[in-house]
N, C-alpha and C positions, 0 to 999 in steps of 0.2 A: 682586677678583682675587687681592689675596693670601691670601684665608681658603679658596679656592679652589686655590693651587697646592701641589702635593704636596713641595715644599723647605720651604716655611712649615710645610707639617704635619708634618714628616718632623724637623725642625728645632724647633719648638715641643715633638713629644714627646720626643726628647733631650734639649732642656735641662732639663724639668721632671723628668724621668727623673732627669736629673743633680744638682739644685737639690733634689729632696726627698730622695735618696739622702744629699749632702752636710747636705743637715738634719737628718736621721735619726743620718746618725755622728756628726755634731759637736754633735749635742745630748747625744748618749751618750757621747761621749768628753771633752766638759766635766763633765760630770756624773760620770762616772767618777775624768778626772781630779784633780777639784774634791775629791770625796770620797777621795783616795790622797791628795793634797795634806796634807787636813784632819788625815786620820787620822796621818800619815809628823811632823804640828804635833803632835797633841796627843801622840803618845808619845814624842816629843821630848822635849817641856817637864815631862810624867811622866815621865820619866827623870833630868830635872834635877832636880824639883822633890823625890823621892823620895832625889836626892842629896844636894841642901842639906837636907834632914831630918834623914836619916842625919850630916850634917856638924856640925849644929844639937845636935844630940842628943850629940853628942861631946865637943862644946867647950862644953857647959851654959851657952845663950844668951849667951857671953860678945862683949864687943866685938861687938853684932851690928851696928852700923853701917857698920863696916869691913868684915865679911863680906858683908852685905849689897849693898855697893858691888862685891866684887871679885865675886861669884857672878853680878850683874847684869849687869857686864860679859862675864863668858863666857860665860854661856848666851845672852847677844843678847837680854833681856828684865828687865823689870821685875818687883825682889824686895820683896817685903813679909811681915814677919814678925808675928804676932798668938801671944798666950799664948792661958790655960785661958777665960778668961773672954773670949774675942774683940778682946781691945785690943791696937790695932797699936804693935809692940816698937820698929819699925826698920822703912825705906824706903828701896830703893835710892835713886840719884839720878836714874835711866835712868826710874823711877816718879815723882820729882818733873817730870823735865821732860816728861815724857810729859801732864801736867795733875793731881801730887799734889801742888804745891808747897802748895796750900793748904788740903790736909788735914793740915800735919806742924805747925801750930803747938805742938801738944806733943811730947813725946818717947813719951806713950802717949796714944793716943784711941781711939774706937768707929769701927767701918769705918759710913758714911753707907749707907744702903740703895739712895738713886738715885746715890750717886757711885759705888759700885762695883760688877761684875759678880755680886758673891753678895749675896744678901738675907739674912735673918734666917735662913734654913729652912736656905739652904745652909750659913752658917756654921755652925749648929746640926747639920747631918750630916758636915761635916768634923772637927769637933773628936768625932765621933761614932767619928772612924777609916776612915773612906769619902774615897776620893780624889773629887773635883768637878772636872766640867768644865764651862764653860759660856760658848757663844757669844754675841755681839748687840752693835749700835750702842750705844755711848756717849757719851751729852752733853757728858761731862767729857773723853773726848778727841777726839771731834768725829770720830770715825771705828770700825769691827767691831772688836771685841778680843775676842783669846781668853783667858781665865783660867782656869788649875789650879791647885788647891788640894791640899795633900797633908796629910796629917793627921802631927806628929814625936811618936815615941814615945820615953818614957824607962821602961825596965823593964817594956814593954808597956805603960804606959800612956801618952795625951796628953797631952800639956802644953803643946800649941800648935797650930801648921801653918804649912807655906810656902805663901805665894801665889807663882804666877807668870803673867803679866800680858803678854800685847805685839800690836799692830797685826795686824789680817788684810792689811796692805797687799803683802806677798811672797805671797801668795795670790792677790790679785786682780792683781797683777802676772801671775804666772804664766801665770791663765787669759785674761788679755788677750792674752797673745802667741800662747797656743795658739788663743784664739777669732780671730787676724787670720793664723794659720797654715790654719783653715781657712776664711776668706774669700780668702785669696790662692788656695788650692788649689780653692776653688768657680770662684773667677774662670778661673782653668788650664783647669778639666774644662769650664767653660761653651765657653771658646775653641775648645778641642778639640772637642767635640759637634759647634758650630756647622760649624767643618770639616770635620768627618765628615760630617754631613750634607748639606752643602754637595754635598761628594763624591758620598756614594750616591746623593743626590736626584738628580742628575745623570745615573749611572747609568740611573737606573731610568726618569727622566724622556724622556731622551734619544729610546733608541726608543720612546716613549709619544707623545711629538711627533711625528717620524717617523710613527707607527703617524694620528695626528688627522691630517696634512695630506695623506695618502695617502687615509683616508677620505674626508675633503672632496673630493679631486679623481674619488675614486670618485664617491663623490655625484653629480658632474657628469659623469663621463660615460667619465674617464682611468682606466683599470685597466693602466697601461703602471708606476707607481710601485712599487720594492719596499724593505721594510725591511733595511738589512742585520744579518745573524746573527752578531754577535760574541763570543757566548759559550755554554754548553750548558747554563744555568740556567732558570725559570723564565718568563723576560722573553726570552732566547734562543728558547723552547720555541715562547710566546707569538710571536714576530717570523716565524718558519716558518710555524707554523700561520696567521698574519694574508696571508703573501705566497701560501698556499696556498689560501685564503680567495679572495687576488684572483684567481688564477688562474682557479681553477672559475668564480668571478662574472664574469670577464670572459668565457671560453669559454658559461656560460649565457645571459648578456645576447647575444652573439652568435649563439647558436641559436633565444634568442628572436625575436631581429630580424629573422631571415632568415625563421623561421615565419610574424613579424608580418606582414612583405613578401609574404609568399605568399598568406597570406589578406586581404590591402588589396589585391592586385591580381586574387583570384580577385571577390572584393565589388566591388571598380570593373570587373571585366569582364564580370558578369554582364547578363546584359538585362534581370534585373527590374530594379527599384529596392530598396534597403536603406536604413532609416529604423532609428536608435536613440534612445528619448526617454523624456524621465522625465516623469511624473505631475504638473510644475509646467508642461508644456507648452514644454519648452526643448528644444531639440535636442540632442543627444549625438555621432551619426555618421551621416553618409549617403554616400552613392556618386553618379556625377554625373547617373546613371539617373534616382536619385529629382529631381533637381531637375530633368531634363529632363522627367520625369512631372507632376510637380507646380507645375513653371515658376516657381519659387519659389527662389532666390540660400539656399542654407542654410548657414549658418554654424557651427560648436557654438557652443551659449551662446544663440543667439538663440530669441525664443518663435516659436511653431508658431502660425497661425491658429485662431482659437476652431472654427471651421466644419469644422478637418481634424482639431483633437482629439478632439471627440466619435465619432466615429467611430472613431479609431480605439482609444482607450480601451473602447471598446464591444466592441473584436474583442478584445481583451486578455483569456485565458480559461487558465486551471491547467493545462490540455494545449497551448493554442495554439487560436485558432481563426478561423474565415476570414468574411470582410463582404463588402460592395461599398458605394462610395461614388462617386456623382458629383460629377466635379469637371470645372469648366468644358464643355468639350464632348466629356469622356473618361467612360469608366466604368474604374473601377480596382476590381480586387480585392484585397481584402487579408488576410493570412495575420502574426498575432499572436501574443509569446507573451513572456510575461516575460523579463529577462534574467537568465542564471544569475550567482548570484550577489547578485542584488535579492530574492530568496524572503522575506528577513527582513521588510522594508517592502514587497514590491512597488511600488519606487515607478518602477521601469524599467522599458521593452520594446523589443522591436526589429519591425518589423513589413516584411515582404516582398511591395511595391508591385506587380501585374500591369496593363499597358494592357488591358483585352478587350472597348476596345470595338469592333474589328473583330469579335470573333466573338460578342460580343453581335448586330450590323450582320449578318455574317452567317449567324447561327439566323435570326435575323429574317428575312432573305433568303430562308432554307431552306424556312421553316414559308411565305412567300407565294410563295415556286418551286411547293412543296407544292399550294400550296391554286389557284395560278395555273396549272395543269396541268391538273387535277383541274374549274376551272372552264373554261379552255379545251377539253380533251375534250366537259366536259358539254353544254356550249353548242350545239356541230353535233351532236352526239347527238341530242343533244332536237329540234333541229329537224328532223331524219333520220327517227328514229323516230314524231315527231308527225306530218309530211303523209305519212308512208309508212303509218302507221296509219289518217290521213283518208282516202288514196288505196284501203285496202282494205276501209274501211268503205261505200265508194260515196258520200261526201260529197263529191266533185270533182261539179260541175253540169255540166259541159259537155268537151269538150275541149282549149278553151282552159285552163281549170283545172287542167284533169288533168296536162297541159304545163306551167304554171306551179308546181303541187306537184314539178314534175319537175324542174325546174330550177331549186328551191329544196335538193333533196334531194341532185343532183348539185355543185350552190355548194358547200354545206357538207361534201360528202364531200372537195371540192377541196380544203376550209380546211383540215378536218381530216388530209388528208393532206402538203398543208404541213405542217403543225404539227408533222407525226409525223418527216417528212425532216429539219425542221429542230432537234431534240430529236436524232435520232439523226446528222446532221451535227457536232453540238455536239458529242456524244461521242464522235464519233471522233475530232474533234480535240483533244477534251482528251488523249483518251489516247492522240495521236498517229500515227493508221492515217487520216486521211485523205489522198487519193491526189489530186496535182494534177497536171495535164498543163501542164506549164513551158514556157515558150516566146518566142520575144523579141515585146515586146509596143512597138508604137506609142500610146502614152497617147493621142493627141492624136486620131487616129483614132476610136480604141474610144470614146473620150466626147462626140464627133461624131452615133458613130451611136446610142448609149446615148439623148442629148438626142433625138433626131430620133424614136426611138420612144415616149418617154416627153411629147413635146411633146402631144399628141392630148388624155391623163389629165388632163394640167395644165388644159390649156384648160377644158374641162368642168368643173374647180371654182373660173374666172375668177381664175387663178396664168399669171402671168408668166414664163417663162424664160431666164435669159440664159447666156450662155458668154464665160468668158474666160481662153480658152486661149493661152499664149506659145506662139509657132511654135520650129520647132526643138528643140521638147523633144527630152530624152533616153529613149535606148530602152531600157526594163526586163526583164528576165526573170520573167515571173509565167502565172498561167492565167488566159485570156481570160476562159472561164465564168464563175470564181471574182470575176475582177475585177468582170465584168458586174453579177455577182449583189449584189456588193459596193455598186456606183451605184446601182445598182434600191432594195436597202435605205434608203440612206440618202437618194434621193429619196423613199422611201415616204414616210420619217420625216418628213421635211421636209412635204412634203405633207399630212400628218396635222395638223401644228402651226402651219400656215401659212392664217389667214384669208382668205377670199373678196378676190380683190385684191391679192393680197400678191405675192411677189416671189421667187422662188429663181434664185441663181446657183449655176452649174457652174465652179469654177475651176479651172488647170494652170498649175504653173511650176516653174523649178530651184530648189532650196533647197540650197546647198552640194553635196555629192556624193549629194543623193536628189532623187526627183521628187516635190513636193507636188502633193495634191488636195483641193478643197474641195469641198464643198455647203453655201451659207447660206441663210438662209432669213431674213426679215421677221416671225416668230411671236412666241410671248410671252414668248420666254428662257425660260432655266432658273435656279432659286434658285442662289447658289452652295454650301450646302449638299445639293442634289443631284446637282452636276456628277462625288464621286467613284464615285458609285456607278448613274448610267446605263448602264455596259457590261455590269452584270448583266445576269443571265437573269429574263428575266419583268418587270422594272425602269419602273414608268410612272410617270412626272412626275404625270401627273394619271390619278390612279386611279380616278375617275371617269367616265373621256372613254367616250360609247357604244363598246358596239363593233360597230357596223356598217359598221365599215370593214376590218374581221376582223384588227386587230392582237393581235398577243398576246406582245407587250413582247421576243423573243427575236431580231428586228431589228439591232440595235447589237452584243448579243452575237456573233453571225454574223459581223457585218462585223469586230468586233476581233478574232476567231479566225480568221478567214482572211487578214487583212492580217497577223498576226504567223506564220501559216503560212508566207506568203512572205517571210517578213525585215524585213519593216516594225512601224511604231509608229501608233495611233493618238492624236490628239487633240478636243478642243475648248474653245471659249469660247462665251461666254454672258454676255450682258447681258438683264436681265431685263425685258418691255417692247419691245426692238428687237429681237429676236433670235438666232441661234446659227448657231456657223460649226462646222462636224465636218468634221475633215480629216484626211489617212493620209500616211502618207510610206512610199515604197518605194527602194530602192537602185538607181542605178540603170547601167550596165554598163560594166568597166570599160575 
């Protein structure tokens, strides 16, 4: 965290700023004043030393011991006098205590080469006439000494030289103080730095933090945060343009959502179904459509059955393209197509579920309306045209024949005119122009007399009929005819599907504020898979059953378009084996 916070770094580069700054001067102003020092030394002691020369040269070596003493005393350094030939004359005492005491055992000796600062060379260039200077540690006094050497002339020539001699320790003094003058003052500028840094860091930090914990609360969701604008800097600029930022983001996340909103509840109100799924067979987004389609709980995240991916991976096409799959006892269509934005992988799509297996159900319908019309017609046609054809060929033998072609030809003109009435009854009431003569109707009566004629039919194919009417029915408003025709149908019906022996009841009672009516029968039930679709037109259970009994499946259609002509509903049930009850409810007065 702290290599990380902008005080550590802001703070780090100041002091180093500061620290090699203070190294850089105080490397150069020791060195400067190291070199001022040295030089302010040696032209000192050359000044002295060319003194006592000139003093030397005066007083023609005389007493130089006593000179020697008193010259050593005021220059602050140590005097040694040497003639032509390099042997030392005289030695201050300032040079004996300094570590010559025991080179003065005579009153003239040779200067030692490691005991003093000149070698051979030098002394040989000083008595040469050439002033020497020369630096460096010495053994003999256990610390840097600097010696000058000046060459005394008498009448232009040599005839000796002064040495002068004394510790670099005021020198290293010096720059001691000056080098703990510039560590005091590194220390000073480090403190300050720090401070300042401290400071700015702050500054600059401040709304930076502000500027991170307003992001994070964006992040989640809060664009209510704003920085405040304390100054008209950079970081000022920055704080405006950041709360300008949240502004727009918040006004666009807001346009978004409501957009989102509009299209999740145009998706959830549609009637199709909406499916979005990626290529791992996991769910993405559906609407409740598709799971009521597909009967399936979907979740995002959860996989798609293997049996529903294939398919629809299969519709998934560069424009979009459309399938059908059966699923359970539906047929769905479906309409595919990548999701924008997956182009890169295709690994998405979204596919738009249709139910159609009603109008699968009824093409199907259409094409056997179709073709159950067409065989209908054909049927009394043919028989029409054939004995009317035998009857003019003279193939009838006799009269009786002729009579039987005759009332084979008249039957089927009858069928076929049925057929034809009730085809264009149908029509009319689809499209609403049939005409009923309404009228208050005693149920209980009219299926009195209904049984009473229909009793005779019955008999003749060893059918039972009973009635069981509640008295005091209520009286409806309906057309007798219509109703008539209505019992007559669905006894046909009954009759058709009711074996030799069997059983049909007529029943009548109040069912809350309508009057029920039944016809059941004893026959062979009906699947429950075809119970929604017997009110079709043309619609036989057993498509097989002769037809010499001249049905032509549009029976039940009649009877539910005329009962809902007058206001009512019909129904039935079915148990497959025992039989079926078909019954109508009508309203009845108030």
């Amino acid at each position: 965290m702290m290599r990380q916070s902008i005080t550590t770094k802001l703070w780090l580069l100041l002091v180093s700023l500061v620290v090699i700054s203070l190294l850089t001067v105080g490397f150069s102003l020791h060195h400067l004043l190291e070199s001022y020092y040295y030089k302010q030394q040696v032209e000192t002691m050359l000044a002295r030393g060319e003194m006592l020369a000139q003093s030397l040269a005066n007083n023609n070596y005389s007493d130089l011991t006593a000179q020697a003493e008193i010259l050593g005393k005021v220059a602050g350094t140590g005097v040694m006098f040497i003639d032509r030939q390099g042997q030392v004359i005289s030695c201050s005492s300032n040079g004996a205590g300094m570590g010559m005491e025991h080179m003065m055992g005579h009153s003239s000796m040779h200067i030692p080469t490691a005991g003093m600062h000149l070698n051979d060379a030098d002394i040989e260039q000083v008595l040469q006439g050439t002033n020497v200077v020369k630096r460096g540690y010495q053994e003999i006094f256990q610390a840097d000494m600097l010696t000058v050497a000046v060459p005394v002339r008498v009448d232009g020539d040599v005839t000796g030289a002064v040495i002068l001699f004394a510790p670099q320790a005021s020198l290293s003094t010096a720059m001691a103080a000056v080098d703990r003058l510039i560590l005091y003052a590194g220390l000073g500028a480090v403190l300050l730095a720090t401070i300042l840094a401290i400071f700015a860091a702050r500054r600059v930090t401040r709304p930076l933090k502000q500027m991170n914990r307003i992001a994070l609360n964006m992040a989640r969701g809060d664009f209510s945060g704003r920085v405040p604008v304390t100054s008209e800097d950079e970081i000022g600029r920055l704080a405006g343009s950041f709360n300008h930022l949240s502004t727009e983001l918040a006004q666009s996340i807001s346009a978004l959502s409501r957009e989102k909103e509009k299209l999740n509840r145009v998706v959830r109100g549609i009637t199709d179904g909406v499916l979005a799924f990626d290529f791992n067979g996991q769910v993405l987004f559906s609407n409740p459509q598709a799971e009521k389609l597909l009967n399936l709980q979907l979740v995002p995240g959860m996989s798609l059955p293997a049996a529903l991916m294939e398919p629809l991976q299969a519709a998934v096409g560069g424009e979009g393209s459309t399938g059908e799959i059966k699923w359970g006892q539906q047929v769905l269509a479906i309409r595919a197509a990548p999701l924008p934005g997956a182009e890169r992988d295709g690994r998405a799509a979204v596919a738009i579920l249709q139910d159609v297996t009603a109008q699968k159900q009824l093409d199907q319908l259409r094409r056997e309306f179709l073709a159950s019309v067409s065989h209908e017609l054909r049927t009394p046609l043919s028989f029409i045209q054939g004995y009317a054809e035998a009857m003019a060929d003279g193939m009838a033998a006799g009269e009786k024949e002729r009579q039987e072609y005759t009332g084979i030809i008249l039957a089927e003109a009858r069928r076929l005119r049925r057929l034809i009435e009730d085809l264009f009854d149908l029509n009319k009431m689809a499209a609403g122009h049939l005409t009923l003569d309404l009228a208050t109707i005693d149920m209980g009566e009219l299926l009195t007399r209904v049984a009473r004629k229909y009793q005779p039919l019955l008999a003749e194919q060893n059918l039972s009929l009973a009635k069981e009417i509640a008295p005091f029915l209520p009286l409806i408003k309906g057309d007798a005819g219509r109703l008539e025709q209505i019992m007559i149908n669905l006894l046909d019906n009954a009759r058709h599907h009711t074996p030799a022996g069997g059983k049909i009841t007529i029943a009548a009672s109040r069912a809350g504020a309508e009057l029920k009516v039944s016809v059941a029968d004893t026959g062979r039930g009906i699947p429950p898979e075809e119970l929604p679709y017997i009110w079709e037109r043309f619609y036989k259970v057993d498509k097989s059953r002769s037809r010499r009994d001249g049905g032509s499946g549009l029976g039940l259609a009649i009877v539910k378009s005329l009962v809902e002509a007058q206001g009512g509903r019909v129904e039935v049930k079915s148990t497959p084996g025992r039989g079926s009850i078909f019954s109508f409810y009508l309203p009845e007065l108030p």
